[in-house]
DODREN-287122 format. One line per 3 residues: number of its first residue (from 1); their letters; for each residue x, y negated, z negated of N, C-alpha, C. Coordinates in steps of 0.2 Angstrom, whole numbers, m for minus. Layout:
// residues N
NUM = A = X Y Z X Y Z X Y Z ~ ...
This chain:
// residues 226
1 = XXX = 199 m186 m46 193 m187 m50 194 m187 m57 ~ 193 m193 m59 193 m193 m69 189 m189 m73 ~ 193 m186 m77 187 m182 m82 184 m188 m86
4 = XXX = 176 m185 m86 172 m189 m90 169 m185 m95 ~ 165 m187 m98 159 m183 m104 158 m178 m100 ~ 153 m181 m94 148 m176 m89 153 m170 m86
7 = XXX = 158 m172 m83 162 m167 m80 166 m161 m86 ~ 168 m164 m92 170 m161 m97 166 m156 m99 ~ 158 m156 m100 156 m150 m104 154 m150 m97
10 = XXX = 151 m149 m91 149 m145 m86 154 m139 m85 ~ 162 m142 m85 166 m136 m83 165 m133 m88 ~ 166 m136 m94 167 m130 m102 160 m124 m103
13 = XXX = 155 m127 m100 150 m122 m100 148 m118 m96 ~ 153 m119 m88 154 m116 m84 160 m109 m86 ~ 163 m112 m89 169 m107 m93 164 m105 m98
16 = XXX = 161 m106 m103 158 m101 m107 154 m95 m103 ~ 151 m97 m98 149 m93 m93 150 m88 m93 ~ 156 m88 m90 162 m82 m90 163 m78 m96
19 = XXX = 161 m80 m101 161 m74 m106 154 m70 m108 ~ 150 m73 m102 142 m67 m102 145 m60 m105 ~ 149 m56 m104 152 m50 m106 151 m48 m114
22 = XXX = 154 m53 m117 157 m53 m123 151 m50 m129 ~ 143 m53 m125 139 m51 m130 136 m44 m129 ~ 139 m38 m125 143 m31 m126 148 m27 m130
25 = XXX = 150 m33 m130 156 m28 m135 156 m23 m141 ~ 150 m26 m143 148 m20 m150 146 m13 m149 ~ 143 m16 m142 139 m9 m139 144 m6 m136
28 = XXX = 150 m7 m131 154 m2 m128 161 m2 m134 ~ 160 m6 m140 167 m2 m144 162 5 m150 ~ 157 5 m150 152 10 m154 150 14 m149
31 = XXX = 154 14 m143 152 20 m141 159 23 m137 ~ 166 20 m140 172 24 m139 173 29 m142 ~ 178 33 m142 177 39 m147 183 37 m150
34 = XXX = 188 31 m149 192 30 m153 190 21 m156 ~ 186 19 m159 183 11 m159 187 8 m162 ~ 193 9 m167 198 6 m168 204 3 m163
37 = XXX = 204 8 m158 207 9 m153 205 0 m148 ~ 200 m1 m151 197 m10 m147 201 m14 m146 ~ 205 m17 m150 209 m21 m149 215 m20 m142
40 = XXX = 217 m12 m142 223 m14 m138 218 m12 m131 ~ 212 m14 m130 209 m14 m122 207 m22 m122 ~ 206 m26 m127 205 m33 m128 207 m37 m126
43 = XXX = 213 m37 m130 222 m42 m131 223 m42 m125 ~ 225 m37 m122 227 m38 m114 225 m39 m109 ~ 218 m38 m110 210 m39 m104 211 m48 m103
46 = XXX = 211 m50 m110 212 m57 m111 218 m60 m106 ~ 221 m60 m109 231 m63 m108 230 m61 m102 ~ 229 m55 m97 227 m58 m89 222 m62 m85
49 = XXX = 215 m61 m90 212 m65 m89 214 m73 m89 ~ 216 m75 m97 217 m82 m97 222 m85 m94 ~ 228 m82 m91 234 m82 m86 230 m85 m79
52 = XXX = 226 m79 m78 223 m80 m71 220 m86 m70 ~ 214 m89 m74 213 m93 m74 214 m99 m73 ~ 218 m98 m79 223 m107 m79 227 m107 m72
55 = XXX = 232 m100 m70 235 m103 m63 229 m107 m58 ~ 223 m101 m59 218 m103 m52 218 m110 m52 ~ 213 m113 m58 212 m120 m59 220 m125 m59
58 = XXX = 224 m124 m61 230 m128 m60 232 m130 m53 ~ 233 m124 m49 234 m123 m44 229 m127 m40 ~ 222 m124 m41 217 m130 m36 216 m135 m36
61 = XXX = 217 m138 m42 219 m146 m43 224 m150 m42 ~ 231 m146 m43 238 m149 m39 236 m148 m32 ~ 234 m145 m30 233 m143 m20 226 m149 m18
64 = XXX = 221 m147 m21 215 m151 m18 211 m156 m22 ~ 215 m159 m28 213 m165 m31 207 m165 m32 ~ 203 m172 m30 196 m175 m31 193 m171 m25
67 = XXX = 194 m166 m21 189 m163 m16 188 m156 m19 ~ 191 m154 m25 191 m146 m26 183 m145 m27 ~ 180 m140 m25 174 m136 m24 174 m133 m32
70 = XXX = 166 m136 m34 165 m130 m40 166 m122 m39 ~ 167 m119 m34 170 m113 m32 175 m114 m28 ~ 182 m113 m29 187 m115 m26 187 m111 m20
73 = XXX = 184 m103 m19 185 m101 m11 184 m103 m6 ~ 178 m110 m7 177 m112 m1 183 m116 1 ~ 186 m121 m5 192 m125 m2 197 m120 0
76 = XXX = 199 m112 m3 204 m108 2 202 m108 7 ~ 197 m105 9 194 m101 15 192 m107 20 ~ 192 m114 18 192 m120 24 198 m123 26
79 = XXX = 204 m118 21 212 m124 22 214 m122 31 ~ 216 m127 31 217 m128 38 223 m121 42 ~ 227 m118 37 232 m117 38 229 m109 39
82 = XXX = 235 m103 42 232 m96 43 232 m92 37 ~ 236 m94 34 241 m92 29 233 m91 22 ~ 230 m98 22 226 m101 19 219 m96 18
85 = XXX = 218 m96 26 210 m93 28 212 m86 25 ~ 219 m82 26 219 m77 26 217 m74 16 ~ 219 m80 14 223 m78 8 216 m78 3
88 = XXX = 210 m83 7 204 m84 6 198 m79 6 ~ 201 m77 10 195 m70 12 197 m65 7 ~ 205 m62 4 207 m59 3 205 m60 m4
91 = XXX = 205 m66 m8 201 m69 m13 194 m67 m13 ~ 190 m70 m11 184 m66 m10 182 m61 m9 ~ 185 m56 m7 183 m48 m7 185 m47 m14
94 = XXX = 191 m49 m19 192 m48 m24 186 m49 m29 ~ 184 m56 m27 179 m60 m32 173 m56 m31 ~ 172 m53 m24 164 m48 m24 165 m40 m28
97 = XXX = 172 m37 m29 171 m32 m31 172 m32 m40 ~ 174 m39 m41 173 m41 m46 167 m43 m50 ~ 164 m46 m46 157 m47 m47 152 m40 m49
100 = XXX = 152 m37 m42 147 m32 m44 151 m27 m49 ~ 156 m26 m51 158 m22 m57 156 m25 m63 ~ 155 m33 m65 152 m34 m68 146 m35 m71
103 = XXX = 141 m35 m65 135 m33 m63 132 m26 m64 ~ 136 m22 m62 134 m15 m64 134 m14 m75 ~ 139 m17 m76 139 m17 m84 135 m20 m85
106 = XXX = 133 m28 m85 128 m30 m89 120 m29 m88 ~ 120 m27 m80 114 m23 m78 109 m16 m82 ~ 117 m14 m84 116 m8 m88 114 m10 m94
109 = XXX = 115 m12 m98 115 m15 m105 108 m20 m105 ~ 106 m21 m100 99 m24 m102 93 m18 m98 ~ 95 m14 m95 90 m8 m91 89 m7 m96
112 = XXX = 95 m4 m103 94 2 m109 88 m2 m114 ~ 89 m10 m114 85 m14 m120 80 m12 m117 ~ 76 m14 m110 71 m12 m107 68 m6 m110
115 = XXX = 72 0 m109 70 7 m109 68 6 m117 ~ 71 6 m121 70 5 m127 65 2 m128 ~ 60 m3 m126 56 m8 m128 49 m4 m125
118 = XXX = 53 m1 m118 46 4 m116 47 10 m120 ~ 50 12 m124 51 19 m128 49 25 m123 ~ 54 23 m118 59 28 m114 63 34 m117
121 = XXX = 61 39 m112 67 46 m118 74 43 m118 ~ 78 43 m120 86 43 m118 90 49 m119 ~ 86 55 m118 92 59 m117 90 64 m111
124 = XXX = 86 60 m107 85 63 m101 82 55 m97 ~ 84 56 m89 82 51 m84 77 55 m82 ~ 69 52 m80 65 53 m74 63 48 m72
127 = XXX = 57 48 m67 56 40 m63 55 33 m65 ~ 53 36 m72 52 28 m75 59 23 m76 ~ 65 28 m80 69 23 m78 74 23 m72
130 = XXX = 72 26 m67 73 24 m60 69 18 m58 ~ 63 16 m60 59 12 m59 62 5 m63 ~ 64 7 m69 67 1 m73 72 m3 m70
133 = XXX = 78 2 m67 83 0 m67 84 m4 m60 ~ 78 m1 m57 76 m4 m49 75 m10 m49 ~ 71 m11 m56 65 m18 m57 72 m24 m59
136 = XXX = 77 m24 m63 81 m27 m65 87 m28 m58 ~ 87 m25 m56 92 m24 m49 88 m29 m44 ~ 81 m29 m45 77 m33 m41 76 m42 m42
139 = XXX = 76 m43 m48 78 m49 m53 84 m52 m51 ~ 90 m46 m51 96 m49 m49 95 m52 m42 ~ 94 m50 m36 93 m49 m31 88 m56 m30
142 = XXX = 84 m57 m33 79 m63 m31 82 m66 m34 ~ 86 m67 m41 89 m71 m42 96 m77 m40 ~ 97 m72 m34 104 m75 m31 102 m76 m23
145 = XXX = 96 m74 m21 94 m76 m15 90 m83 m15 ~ 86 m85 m20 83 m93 m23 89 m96 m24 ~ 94 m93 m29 99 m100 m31 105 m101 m28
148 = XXX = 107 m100 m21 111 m99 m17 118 m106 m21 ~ 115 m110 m24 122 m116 m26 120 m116 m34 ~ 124 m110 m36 123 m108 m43 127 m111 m49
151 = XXX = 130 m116 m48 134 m119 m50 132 m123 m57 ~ 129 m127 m56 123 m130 m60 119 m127 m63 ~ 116 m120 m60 112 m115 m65 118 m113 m71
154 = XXX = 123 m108 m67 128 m106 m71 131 m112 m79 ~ 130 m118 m80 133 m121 m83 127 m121 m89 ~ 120 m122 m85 116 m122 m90 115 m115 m93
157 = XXX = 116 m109 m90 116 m103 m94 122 m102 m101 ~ 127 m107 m96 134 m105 m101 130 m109 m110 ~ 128 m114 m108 128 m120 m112 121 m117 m117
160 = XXX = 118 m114 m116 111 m110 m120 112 m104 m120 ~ 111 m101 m116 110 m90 m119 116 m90 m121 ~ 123 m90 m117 127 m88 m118 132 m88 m126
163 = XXX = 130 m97 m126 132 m99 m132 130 m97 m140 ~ 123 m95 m137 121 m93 m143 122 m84 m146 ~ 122 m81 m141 125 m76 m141 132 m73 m142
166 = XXX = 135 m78 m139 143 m79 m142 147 m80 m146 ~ 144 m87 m148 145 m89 m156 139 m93 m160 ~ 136 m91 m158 129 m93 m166 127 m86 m169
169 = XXX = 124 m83 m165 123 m75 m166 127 m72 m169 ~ 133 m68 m167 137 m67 m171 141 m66 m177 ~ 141 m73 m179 143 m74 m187 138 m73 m194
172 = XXX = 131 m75 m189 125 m75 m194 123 m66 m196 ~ 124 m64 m188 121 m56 m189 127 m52 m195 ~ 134 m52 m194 141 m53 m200 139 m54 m206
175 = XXX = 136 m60 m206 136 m63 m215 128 m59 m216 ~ 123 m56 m210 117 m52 m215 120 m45 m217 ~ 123 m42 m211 126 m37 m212 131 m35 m216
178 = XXX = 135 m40 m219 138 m42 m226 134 m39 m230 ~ 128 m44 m231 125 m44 m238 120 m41 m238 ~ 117 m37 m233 110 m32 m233 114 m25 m235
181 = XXX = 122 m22 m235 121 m17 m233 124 m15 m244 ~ 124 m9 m243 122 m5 m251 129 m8 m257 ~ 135 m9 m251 140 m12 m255 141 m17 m255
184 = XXX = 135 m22 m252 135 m31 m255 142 m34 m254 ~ 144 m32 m246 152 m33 m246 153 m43 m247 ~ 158 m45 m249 158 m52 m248 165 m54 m243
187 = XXX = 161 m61 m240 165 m61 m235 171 m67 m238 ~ 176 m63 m233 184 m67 m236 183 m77 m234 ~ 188 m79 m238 188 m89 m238 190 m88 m230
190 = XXX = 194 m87 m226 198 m85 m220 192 m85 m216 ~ 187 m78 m216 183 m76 m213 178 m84 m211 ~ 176 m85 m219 168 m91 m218 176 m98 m215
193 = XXX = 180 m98 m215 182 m104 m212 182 m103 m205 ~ 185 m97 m201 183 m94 m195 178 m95 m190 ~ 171 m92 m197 163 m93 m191 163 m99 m194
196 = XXX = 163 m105 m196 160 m110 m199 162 m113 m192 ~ 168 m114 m191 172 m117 m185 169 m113 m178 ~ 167 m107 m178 164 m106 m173 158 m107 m172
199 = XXX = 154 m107 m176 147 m110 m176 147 m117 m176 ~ 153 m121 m177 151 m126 m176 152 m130 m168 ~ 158 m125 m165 159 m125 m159 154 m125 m155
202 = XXX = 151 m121 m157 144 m116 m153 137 m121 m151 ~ 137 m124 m159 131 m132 m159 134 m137 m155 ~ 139 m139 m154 141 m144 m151 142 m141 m144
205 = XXX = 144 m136 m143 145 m134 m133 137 m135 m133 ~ 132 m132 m136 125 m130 m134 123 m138 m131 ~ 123 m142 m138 121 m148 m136 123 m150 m132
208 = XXX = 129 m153 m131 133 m158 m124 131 m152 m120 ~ 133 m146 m118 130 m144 m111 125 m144 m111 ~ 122 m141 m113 113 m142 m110 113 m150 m109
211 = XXX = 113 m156 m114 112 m161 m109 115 m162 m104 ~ 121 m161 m102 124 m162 m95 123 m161 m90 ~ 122 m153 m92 118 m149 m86 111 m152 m84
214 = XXX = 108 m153 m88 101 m155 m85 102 m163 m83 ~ 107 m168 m84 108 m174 m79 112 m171 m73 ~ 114 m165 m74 116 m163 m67 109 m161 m63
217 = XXX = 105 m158 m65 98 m156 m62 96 m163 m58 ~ 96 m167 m64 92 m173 m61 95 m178 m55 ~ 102 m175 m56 105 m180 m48 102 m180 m44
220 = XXX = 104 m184 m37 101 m182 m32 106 m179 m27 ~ 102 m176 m23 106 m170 m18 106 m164 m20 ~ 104 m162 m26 104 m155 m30 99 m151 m24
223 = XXX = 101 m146 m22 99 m141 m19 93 m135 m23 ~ 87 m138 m21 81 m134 m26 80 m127 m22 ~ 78 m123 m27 77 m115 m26 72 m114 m20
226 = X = 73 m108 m14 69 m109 m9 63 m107 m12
């Protein structure tokens, strides 16, 4: 299968995706007790991850060409072979504990905005944010029961929330926090060439994916929410 425009940014905002985490980070390196210490839990989180990645995708494409599955388990867990089936279950049990561990993270960090919004205590739990944390756990739940072929949702998330929180947000909230705080710190030529380039990134994935994604809605055969 040829890559086109449509197929280009659907994968790329499929992969922006994947960094739903990232608009975290402030909040779990501001609450290590060494925050400095960031980087060396980063660099290396990365370099597996991106390792990881590129063999899966390289591999499913050398193996299954034009048939590879926007989630490639299904093309393991149908390969004809024992070897295959086994290797595929084994793969998904990983991807499920994978998942809900990242579930449990971002779960958390939107329970807390919640709690906050309700002026919740934070330095004690009682029913209410058992109640919160229930209601957000229930969203997730209704959310993956309705969009069983999440593949298409996923590209439009990557391609809007993610992006703007990733890289538009970020540089902007930098250059106020720059210039709001008492020492008017300015920011280095290096720096503004950095976010200029990331922000510009950021405009351009939002546009082409969002449109892509929603010609992707508009096909036919799309599988609509029960």
């Amino acid at each position: 299968m040829a890559t086109s425009f449509t197929t280009f940014w659907m994968g790329t905002s499929m992969i922006i995706f994947t960094l739903t985490g990232m608009s975290l980070y402030p909040t779990i390196q501001n609450d290590m007790r060494k925050p400095q210490r960031w980087p060396l839990a980063v660099v290396p989180a990365y370099i597996v991850s991106v390792a990881y990645c590129m063999s899966t995708g390289v591999v499913g494409v050398e193996m299954f060409h034009s048939s590879v599955h926007p989630n490639i388990l299904y093309n393991v867990q149908c390969h004809s072979s024992k070897v295959g089936q086994v290797l595929g279950k084994a793969a998904a049990g990983i991807y499920i504990v994978n998942g809900i561990g990242e579930a449990l993270i971002s779960s958390a960090a939107v329970a807390q905005e919640a709690e906050e919004l309700l002026k919740l205590p934070s330095h004690k739990v009682n029913y209410k944010h058992i109640l919160v944390r229930s209601g957000v756990w229930l969203v997730i739940i209704g959310v993956a029961v309705a969009v069983p072929h999440f593949h298409k949702y996923q590209a439009l998330v990557g391609a809007t929330t993610v992006c703007m929180n990733n890289f538009i947000f970020p540089p902007l909230f930098y250059y106020w926090l720059m210039k709001s705080g008492e020492d008017h710190l300015k920011v280095s030529i290096c720096e503004n060439l950095v976010f200029t380039a990331v922000v510009i990134f950021g405009a351009v994935a939002i546009t082409c994916g969002t449109y892509t994604s929603m010609l992707a809605f508009l096909s036919d055969g799309e599988p609509r929410p029960c």
